[in-house]
C-alpha positions in Angstrom: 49.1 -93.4 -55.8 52.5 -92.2 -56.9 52.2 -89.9 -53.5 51.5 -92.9 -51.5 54.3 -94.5 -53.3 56.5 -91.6 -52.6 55.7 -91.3 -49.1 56.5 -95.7 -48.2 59.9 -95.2 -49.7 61.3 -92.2 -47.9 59.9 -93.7 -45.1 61.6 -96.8 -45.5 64.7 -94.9 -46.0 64.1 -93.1 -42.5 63.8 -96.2 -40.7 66.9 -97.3 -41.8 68.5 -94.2 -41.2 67.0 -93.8 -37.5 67.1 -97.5 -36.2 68.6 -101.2 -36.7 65.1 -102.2 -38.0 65.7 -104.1 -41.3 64.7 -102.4 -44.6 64.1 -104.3 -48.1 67.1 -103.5 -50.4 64.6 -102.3 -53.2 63.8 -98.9 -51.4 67.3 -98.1 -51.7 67.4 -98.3 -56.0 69.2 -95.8 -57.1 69.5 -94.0 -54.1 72.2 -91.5 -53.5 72.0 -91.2 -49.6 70.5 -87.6 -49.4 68.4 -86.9 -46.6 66.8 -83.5 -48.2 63.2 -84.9 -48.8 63.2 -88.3 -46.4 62.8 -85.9 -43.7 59.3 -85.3 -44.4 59.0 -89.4 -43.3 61.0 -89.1 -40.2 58.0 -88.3 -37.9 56.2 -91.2 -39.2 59.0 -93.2 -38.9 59.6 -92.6 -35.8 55.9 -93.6 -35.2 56.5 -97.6 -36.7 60.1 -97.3 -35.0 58.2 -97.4 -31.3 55.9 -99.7 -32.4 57.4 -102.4 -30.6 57.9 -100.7 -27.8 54.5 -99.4 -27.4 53.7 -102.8 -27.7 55.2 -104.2 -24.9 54.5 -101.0 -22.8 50.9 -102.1 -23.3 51.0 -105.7 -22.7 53.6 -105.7 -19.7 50.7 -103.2 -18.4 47.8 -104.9 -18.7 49.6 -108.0 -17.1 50.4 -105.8 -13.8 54.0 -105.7 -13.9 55.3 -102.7 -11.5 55.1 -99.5 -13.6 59.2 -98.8 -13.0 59.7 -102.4 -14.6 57.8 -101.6 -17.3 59.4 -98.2 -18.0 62.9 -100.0 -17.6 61.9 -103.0 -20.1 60.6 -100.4 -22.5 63.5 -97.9 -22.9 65.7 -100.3 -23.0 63.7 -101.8 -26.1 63.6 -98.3 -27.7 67.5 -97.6 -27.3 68.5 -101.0 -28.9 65.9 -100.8 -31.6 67.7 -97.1 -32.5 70.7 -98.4 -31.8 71.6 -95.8 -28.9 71.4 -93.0 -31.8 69.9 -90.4 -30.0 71.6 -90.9 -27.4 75.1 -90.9 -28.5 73.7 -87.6 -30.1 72.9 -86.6 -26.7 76.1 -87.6 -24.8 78.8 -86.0 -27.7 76.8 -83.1 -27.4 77.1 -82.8 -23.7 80.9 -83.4 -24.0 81.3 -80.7 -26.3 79.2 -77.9 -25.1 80.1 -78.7 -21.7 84.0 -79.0 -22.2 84.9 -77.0 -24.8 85.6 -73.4 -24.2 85.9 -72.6 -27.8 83.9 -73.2 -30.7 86.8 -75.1 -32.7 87.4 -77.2 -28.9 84.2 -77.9 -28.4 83.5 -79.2 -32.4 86.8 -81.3 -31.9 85.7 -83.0 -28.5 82.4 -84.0 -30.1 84.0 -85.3 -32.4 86.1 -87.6 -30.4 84.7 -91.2 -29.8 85.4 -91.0 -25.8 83.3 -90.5 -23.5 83.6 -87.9 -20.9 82.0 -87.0 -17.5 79.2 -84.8 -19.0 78.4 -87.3 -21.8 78.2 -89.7 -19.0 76.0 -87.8 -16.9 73.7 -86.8 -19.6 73.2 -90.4 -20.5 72.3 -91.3 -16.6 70.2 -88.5 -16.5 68.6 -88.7 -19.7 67.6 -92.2 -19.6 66.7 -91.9 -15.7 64.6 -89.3 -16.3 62.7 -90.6 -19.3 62.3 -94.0 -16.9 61.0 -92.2 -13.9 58.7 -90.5 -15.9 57.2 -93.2 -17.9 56.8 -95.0 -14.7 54.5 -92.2 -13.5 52.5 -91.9 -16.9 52.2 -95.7 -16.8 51.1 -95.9 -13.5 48.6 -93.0 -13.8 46.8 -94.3 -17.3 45.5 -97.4 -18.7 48.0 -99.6 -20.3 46.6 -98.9 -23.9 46.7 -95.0 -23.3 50.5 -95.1 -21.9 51.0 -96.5 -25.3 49.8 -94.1 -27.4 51.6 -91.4 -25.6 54.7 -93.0 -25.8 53.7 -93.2 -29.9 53.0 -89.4 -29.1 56.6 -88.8 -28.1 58.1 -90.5 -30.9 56.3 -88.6 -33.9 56.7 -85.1 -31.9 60.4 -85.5 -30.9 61.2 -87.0 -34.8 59.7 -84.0 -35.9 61.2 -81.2 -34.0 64.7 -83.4 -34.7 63.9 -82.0 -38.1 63.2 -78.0 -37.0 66.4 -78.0 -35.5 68.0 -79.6 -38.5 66.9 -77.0 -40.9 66.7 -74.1 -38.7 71.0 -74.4 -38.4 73.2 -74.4 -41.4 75.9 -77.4 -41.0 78.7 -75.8 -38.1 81.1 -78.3 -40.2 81.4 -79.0 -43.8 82.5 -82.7 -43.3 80.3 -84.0 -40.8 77.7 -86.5 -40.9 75.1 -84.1 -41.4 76.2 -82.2 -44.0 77.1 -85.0 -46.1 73.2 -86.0 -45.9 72.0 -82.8 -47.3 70.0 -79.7 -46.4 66.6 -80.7 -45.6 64.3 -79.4 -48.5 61.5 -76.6 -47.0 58.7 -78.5 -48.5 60.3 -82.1 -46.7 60.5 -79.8 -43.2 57.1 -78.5 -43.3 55.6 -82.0 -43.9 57.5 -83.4 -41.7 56.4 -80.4 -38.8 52.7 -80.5 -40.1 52.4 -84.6 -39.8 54.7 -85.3 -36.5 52.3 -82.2 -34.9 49.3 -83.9 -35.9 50.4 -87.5 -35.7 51.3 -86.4 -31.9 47.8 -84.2 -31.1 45.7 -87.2 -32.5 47.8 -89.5 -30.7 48.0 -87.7 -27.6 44.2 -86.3 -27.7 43.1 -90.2 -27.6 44.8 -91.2 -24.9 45.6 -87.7 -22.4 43.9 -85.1 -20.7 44.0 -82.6 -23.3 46.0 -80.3 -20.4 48.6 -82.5 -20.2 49.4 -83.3 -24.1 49.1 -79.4 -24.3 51.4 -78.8 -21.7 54.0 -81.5 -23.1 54.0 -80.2 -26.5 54.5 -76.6 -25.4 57.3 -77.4 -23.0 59.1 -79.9 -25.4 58.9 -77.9 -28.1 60.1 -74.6 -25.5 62.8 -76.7 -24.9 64.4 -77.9 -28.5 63.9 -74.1 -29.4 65.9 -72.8 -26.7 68.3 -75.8 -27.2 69.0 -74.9 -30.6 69.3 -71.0 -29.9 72.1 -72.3 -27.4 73.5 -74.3 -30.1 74.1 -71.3 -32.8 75.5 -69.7 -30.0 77.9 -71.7 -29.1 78.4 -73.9 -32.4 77.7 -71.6 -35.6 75.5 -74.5 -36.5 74.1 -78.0 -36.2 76.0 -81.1 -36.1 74.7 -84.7 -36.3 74.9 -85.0 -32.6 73.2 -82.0 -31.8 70.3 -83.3 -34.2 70.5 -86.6 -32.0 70.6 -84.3 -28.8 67.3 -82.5 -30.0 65.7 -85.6 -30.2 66.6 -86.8 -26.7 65.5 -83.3 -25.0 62.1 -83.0 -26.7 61.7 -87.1 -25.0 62.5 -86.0 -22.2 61.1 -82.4 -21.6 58.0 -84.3 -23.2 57.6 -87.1 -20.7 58.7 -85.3 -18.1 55.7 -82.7 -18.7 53.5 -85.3 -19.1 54.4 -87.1 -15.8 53.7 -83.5 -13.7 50.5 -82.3 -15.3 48.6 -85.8 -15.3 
């Protein structure tokens, strides 16, 4: 019970952390803002996070709205329930790595609020590509299975968001991320054991099991060499390169997913 317990408050805490979805106050007693163990959650977090959106992916389906529309409608839903998160992950990142020459450059231009051309073109892309593809997967499966690969994405990309984390120390000591802690072993390997096996049951229910392979092996190909790039180039993780992880292993996953089906 105390498990169970355990496991609906660091939850709770993740869903506050990842989206604007609204969180009782009592989950937050005597909390000091560490993310160390919540990370095991994140995974399932990210699972009641696109809830909604799996939703109305499902519904908008079954009434025979055009797949694109659908797509549209329901990453648009998914961005303002994260509160564009991710994505601002994504586009600081792409600023950074792709303007700054240096290390110390590139840190300070993530930093930065503004918005410049690659941040901008990595949100187009980003969101194009995840609509395009989500058209595809809508248009090629039932309305119920689009769903639960869309829930598919969200546990796997949650939990790979959390390899990157604790694969890289903290490339500054004042950022966002370091402030929330290093993620405890025990938190990352619950959190990689339940978003792997949230996603295969998920995934197995609604795909051809060739094209959830092929997604999870090409998303997860994809945050590794990401964050190989990122030690590279950074010494480290920041909070937007978390966020950026996220984004890629979407993407890469969809993307997969839209190909092999």
């Amino acid at each position: 019970m105390q498990v169970l317990d355990n496991l609906i408050t660091e939850t709770a805490r993740a869903i506050s952390f990842l989206s604007r979805l609204p969180v009782p106050n009592r989950f937050f007693a005597s909390y000091d803002g560490s993310l160390r163990r919540t990370v095991a959650a994140f995974p399932l977090a990210g699972l009641v996070i696109a809830l909604p959106a799996a939703l109305i992916l499902g519904l908008l389906s079954v009434a025979g709205v055009e797949p694109v529309l659908v797509a549209l409608v329901t990453i648009s839903l998914q961005i303002v329930l994260t509160g564009a998160l991710h994505e601002d992950g994504l586009s600081d990142t792409a600023d950074g790595l792709g303007g700054g020459r240096s290390r110390e450059k590139a840190l300070a231009i993530m930093k930065d609020s503004r918005i410049g051309t690659y941040g901008a073109l990595a949100l187009i892309l980003g969101v194009a590509l995840r609509v395009a593809s989500l058209a595809i997967v809508v248009e090629a499966l039932p309305g119920w299975a689009a769903a639960l690969a869309l829930l598919a994405t969200a546990t796997f990309s949650r939990a790979l968001l959390v390899w990157h984390w604790s694969s890289l120390p903290p490339a500054r000591t004042d950022g966002v991320a370091a402030a929330a802690g290093t993620p405890d072993p025990d938190a990352v390997r619950t959190a990689l054991v339940l978003g792997t096996v949230l996603a295969a049951v998920l995934g197995l229910l609604a795909l051809p099991f060739h094209g959830w392979f092929a997604a999870g092996l090409i998303a997860a190909a994809t945050v590794s060499a990401f964050t190989r790039h990122v030690e590279k180039r950074l010494g480290g993780h920041t909070g937007d390169t978390i966020g950026a992880s996220q984004q890629l292993c979407e993407i890469a996953f969809l993307l997969t997913l839209a190909i092999a089906i």
